[in-house]
N, C-alpha and C positions, 0 to 999 in steps of 0.2 A: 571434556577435559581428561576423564580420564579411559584407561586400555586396560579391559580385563584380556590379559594376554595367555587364560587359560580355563576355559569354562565345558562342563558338558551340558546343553542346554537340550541334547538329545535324548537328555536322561529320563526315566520314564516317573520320574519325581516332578516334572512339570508338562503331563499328558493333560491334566485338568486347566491348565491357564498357559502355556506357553506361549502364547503371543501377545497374552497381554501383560504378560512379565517383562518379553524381554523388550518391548514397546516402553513400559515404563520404567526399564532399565536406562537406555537412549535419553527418555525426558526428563533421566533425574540428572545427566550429565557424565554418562559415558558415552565416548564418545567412539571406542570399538571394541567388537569382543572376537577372540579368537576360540571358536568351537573345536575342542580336541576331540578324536577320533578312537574309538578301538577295535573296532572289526568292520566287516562287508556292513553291516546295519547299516552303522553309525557314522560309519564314512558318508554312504548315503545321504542321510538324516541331514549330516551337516552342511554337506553340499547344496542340501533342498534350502534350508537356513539361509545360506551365503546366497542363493538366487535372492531368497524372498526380499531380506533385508541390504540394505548398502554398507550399511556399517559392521554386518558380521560377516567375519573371514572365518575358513577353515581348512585346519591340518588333519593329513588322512595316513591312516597306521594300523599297526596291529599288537594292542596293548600285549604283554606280556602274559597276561589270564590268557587271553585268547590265539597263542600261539599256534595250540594246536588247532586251530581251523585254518591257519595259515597257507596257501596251496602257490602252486606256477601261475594261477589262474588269479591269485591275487597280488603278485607281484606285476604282472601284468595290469590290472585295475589301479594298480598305486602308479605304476609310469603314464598312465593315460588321467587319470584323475589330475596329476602335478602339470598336464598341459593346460588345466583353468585358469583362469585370471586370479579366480577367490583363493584357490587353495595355494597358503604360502610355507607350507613344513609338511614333513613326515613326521607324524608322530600319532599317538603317543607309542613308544618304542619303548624297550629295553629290558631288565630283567625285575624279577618278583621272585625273590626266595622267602618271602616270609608267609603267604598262601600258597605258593607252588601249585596254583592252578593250571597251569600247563605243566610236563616233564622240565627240568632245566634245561637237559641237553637240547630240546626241543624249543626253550625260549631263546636259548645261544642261537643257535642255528639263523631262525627267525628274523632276531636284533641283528645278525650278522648280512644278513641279507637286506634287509632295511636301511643299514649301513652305507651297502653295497650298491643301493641305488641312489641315495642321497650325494655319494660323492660323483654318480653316473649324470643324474639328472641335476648336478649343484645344486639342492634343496638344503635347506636347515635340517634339522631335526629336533625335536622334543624329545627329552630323555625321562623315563621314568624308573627308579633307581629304587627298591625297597630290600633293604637286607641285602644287600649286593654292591656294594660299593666296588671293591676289589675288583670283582670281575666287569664292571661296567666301565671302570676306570681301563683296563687292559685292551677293554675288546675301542674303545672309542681312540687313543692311543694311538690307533693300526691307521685310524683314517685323518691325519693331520688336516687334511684341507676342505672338510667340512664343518661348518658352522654349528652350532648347537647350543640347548641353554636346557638345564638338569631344573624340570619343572618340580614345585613342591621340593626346594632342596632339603635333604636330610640327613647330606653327611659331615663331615668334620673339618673343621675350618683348614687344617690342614688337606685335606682332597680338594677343599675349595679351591684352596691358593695352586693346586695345579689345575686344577679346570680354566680357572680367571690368567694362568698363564698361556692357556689354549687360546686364549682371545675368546672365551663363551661365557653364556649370560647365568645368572642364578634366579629361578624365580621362587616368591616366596608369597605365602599363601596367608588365612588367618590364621595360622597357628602361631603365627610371633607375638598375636598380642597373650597366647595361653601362659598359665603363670610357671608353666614348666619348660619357657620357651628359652632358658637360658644357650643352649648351644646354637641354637637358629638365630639369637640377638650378636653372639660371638662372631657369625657367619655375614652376617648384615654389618658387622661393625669393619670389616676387612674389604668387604665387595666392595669395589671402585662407584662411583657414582652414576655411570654410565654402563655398567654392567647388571643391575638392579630392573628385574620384571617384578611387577607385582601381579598376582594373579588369585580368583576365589574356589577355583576346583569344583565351582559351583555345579550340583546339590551339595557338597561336602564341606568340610573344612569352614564352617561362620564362625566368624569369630567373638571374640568376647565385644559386648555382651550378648550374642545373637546364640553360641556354643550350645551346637546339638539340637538346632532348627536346622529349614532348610536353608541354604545360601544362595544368596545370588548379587549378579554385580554390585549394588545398590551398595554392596556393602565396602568395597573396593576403597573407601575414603579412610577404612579403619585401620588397613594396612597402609596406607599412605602417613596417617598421622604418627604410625610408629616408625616410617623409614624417616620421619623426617622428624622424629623425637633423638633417632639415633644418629642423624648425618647434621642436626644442630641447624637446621631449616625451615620454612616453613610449610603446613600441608599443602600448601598450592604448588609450591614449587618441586614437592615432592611429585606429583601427581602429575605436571610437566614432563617433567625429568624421565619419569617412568613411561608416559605415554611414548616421547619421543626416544627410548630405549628401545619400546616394544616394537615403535613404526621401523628403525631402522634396522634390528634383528630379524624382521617377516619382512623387510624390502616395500614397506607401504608409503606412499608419499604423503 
């Protein structure tokens, strides 16, 4: 039933049990998960994923931190990788000014170029936005006729309402059930129906009552109960609604 439409299962937080997490992830009733991506690794990793299993898909990118390893040689590996079946997005993409683990001008560059193949190769892309709204707002702008949806959203209902005029998705993590979650509930109260990913950022982001374990799909039912506390429906229908969001943003039948 339900689409974590945002998970790193490559993360080195489930080296000890990874396949039988994400096994009885499937049998608790999700029904697919999208593996994001940050560097040459991880792209990898997620691709090995998306063979093993049917139900996991994955987007391949170069997060932000890891700009600076960014080369010709991997924009090349991102145009050949987007000719798989599994891999349905670019991402995770965009800018990080609140670690500045890469230079900026070096994460600009980057996200620009990522951009730049996403409208090449008509791919979605996955945005990842931290302290940067401004500028990820500007640079995304330039490229109207690609697809996208600002994973983990965190900026303000007003940037929303021009993202959601883009025709792109918001996706929204455990952090709306946190009790500090009043501007991401404001965000969720405006997102169209149809524009609503839910997603677990899994190892990160569990939510309450799970906050500050590790996460993973299973937990996906918690964000659902709260989109559908806020959209005055019920969790089943939330978790429909959501899946079939997620299917038709990644192009999945």
């Amino acid at each position: 039933m339900y689409f974590d439409t945002h998970a790193h299962y490559t993360d080195e937080a489930f080296d000890a049990d990874r396949d039988e997490i994400i096994k009885a992830v499937h049998e608790s009733g999700v029904e697919l998960i999208m593996n994001a991506s940050c560097d040459y690794e991880s792209c990898i990793r997620s691709l090995e994923l998306a063979e093993k299993y049917p139900y996991v898909y994955a987007s391949v990118g170069w997060h932000p931190h890891e700009a600076k390893t960014f080369t010709d040689e991997s924009e090349g590996q991102i145009r050949k990788w987007c000719k798989l079946s599994k891999v349905r997005a670019i991402g995770e993409i965009g800018l990080d000014f609140y670690y500045d683990y890469s230079e900026r001008d070096v994460q600009r560059e980057v996200f620009i170029r990522q951009m730049e193949l996403a409208r090449e190769l008509d791919m979605p892309v996955v945005i990842h936005d931290r302290e940067a709204h401004l500028e990820c707002m500007e640079i995304i702008k330039k490229y109207p006729g690609v697809r996208g949806a600002f994973h983990c959203y965190s900026g303000s209902a007003e940037m929303a309402k021009g993202i959601l005029d883009m025709g792109w998705y918001l996706g929204f993590t455990g952090a709306i059930t946190f009790k500090n979650a009043r501007k991401s509930l404001e965000v969720l109260e405006i997102c169209p129906n149809d524009r609503i990913l839910i997603e677990t950022d899994c190892p990160y982001l569990a939510p309450v009552p799970f906050r500050g374990k590790r996460n993973d799909s299973r937990y996906l039912t918690y964000m659902a109960q709260k989109v559908a506390e806020i959209k005055g429906i019920t969790t089943e229908e939330a978790a429909l609604m959501t899946n079939q969001n997620g299917r038709r943003f990644f192009g999945i039948e």
